[in-house]
Structure formats: structure tokens, C-alpha cells
C-alpha positions in Angstrom: -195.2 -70.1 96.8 -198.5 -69.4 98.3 -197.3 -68.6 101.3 -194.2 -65.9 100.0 -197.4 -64.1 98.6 -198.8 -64.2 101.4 -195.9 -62.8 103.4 -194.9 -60.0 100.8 -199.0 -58.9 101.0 -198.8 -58.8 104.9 -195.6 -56.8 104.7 -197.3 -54.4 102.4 -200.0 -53.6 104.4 -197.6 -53.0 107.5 -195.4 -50.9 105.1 -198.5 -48.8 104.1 -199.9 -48.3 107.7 -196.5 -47.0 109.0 -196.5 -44.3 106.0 -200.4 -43.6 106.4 -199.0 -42.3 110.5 -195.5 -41.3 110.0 -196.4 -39.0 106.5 -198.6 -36.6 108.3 -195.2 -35.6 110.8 -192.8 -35.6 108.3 -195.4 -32.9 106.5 -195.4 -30.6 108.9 -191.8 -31.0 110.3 -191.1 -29.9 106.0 -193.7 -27.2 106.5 -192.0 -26.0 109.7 -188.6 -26.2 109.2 -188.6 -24.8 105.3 -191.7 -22.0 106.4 -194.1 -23.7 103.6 -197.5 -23.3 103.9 -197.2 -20.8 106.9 -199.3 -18.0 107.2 -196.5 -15.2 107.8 -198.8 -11.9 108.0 -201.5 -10.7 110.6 -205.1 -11.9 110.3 -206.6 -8.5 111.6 -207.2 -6.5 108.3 -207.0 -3.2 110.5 -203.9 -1.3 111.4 -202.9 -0.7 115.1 -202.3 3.4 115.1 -200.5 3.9 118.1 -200.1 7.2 117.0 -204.4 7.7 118.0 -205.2 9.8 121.0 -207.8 8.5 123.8 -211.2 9.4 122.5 -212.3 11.5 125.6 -209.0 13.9 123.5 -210.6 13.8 119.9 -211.7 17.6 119.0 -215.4 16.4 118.8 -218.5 18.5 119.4 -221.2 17.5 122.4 -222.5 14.1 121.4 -226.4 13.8 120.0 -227.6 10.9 122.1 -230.7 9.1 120.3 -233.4 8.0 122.7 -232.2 5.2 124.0 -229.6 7.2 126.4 -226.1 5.8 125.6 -223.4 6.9 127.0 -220.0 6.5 125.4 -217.1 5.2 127.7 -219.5 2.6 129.4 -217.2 -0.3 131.2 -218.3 -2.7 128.6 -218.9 -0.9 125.5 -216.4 -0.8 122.8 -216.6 2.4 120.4 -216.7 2.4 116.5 -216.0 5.6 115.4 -216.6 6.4 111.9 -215.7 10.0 110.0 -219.3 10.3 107.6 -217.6 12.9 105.1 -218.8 10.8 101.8 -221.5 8.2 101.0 -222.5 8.8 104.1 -225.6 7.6 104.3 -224.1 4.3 102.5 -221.6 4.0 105.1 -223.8 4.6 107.8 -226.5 1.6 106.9 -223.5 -0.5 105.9 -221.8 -0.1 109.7 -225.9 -0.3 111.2 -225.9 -3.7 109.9 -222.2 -4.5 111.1 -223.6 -3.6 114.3 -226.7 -6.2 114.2 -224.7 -8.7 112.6 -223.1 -8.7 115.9 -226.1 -10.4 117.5 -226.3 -11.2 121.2 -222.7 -9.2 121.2 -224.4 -6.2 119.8 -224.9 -4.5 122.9 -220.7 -4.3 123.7 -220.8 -2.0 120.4 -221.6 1.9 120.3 -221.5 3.5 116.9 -220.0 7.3 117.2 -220.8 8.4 114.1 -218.2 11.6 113.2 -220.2 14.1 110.3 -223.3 13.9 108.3 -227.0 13.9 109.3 -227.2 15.5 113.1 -230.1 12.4 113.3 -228.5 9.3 114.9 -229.8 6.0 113.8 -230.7 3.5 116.4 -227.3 2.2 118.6 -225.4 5.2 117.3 -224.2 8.5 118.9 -223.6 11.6 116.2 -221.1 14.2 116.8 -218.8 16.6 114.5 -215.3 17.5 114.4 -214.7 20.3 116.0 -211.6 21.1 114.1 -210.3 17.9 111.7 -207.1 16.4 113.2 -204.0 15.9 111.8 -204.5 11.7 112.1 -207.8 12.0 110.5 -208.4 10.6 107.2 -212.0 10.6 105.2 -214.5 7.8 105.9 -212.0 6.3 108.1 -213.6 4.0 111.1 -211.7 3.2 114.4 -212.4 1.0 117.0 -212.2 1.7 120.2 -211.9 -0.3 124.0 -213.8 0.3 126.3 -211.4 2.7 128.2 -211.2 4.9 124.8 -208.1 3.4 123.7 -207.8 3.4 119.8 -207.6 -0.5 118.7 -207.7 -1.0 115.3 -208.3 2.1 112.4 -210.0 0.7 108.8 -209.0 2.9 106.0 -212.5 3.1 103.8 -211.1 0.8 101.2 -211.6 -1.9 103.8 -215.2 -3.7 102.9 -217.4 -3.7 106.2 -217.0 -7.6 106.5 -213.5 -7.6 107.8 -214.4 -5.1 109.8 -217.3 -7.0 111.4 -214.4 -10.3 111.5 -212.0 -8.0 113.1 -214.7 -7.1 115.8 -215.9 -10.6 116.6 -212.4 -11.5 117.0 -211.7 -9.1 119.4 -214.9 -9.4 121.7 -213.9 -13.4 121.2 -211.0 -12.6 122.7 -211.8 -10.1 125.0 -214.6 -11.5 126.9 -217.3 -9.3 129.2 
């Protein structure tokens, strides 16, 4: 009697082992084949406007360089461009500390600031439209490769922290 016990225990524990291993693949074959549990939209919470011209072809007035001579289109700068035509001076402290969230990355990031005080804050460049475009939309920012190629355009209702994920993700990815 002792020993049937003894057996049914031992076959238990094998019993339990093989489901501990083989439950974790049957899980995802489920979530694979019946699409449960899937993430099935982007992760970049800005929108790729292919519509976007080149920057150097935005109707922008001479840039106001602050004193530490940067120069837009630099081989390893990215560009965020953002159009200042309300809360601008909220917008502008909220993308300044976008930008030194960035840390050690913070040098691959100019600010083009498009509107508002003529006075560029530290890392930015100010400029004005020259005439508003057709593709421009109010406190909009873009983002911009090296090369001027638009990358990603936030609408303002996008908070400045999925901005700053959508950047890091791209400099991840895009290595100097």
C-alpha cells in the first residue's frame, strides 16, 4: 500500500514538472495563433507626415543663433522644430527640459524654435515663418534627421514625455 502511494506521489510530481515547461509554449502558441495579448498598433506616439518638405524648403526667416554657434543641418544633429504660436513660453521650458532629459544624447538634438520671443534659450535656434504653410498646424513640433528629413510630427495634444520616448527611441536606434 505504501508503496502505490508512493508511486502515485512520484507520478505527480513528474505530471506537474512536464506542465510547469510545456504551459508556458502552449501560452504563446494560443496567444499567437488566436492574436491575444498582441500589441497590434505602433509604439511611436508621432505620425510619419510624408507629406513634410526637407527643412532647408520650410518658408522660415534667417535663423537667430544664440551664442554657442549652432548650426542647423550638422551631420549628427537631429532637429526639433516646434511652431511657438501659444503658451509659448510653456512650450518652450517644457521641450528645454526634453532636451536635457536627453543627457549625454543631448548634444544630437537642436531645438528650432518656429515664433515667439526673438531670444533663443540655451541649445535652441529661433526663427519665424516667413509665410505659414499649408502643412502647418499651431504648436505643432517635428522632428527632424540629420539630413532635414521630416521624421515624426507631434500634434500639441501629445504631452512632451512621448515625445522625449519617441526621441530616445530613435537616437537608440539610430546610433552616431
Amino acid at each position: 500500500m505504501q508503496d502505490a502511494k508512493h508511486i502515485r506521489r512520484q507520478r505527480l510530481k513528474l505530471i506537474l514538472i512536464f506542465v510547469v515547461f510545456v504551459a508556458p509554449m502552449v501560452a504563446a502558441w494560443g496567444m499567437v495563433e488566436l492574436r491575444i495579448g498582441i500589441p497590434d498598433h505602433h509604439t511611436a506616439h508621432g505620425e510619419v507626415d510624408l507629406e513634410l518638405p526637407l527643412l532647408e524648403e520650410w518658408p522660415l526667416t534667417t535663423f537667430v543663433v544664440n551664442d554657442q554657434g549652432l548650426a542647423v543641418n550638422d551631420q549628427d544633429e537631429w532637429t526639433l522644430a516646434f511652431d511657438c504660436s501659444q503658451n509659448c513660453d510653456e512650450r518652450k521650458d517644457e521641450l528645454w527640459r526634453l532636451h536635457r532629459a536627453l543627457g549625454r544624447e543631448a548634444p544630437r538634438l537642436i531645438r528650432l524654435r518656429i515664433g515667439g520671443d526673438p531670444q533663443p534659450l540655451p541649445g535652441e535656434i529661433a526663427s519665424e515663418w516667413q509665410q505659414l504653410p499649408s502643412w502647418r498646424e499651431e504648436n505643432s513640433v517635428w522632428l527632424l534627421d540629420p539630413q532635414g528629413r521630416p521624421a515624426l510630427a507631434f500634434d500639441a495634444s501629445v504631452a512632451t514625455k512621448y515625445v522625449l520616448d519617441d526621441i530616445q527611441h530613435l537616437f537608440k536606434v539610430n546610433p552616431q
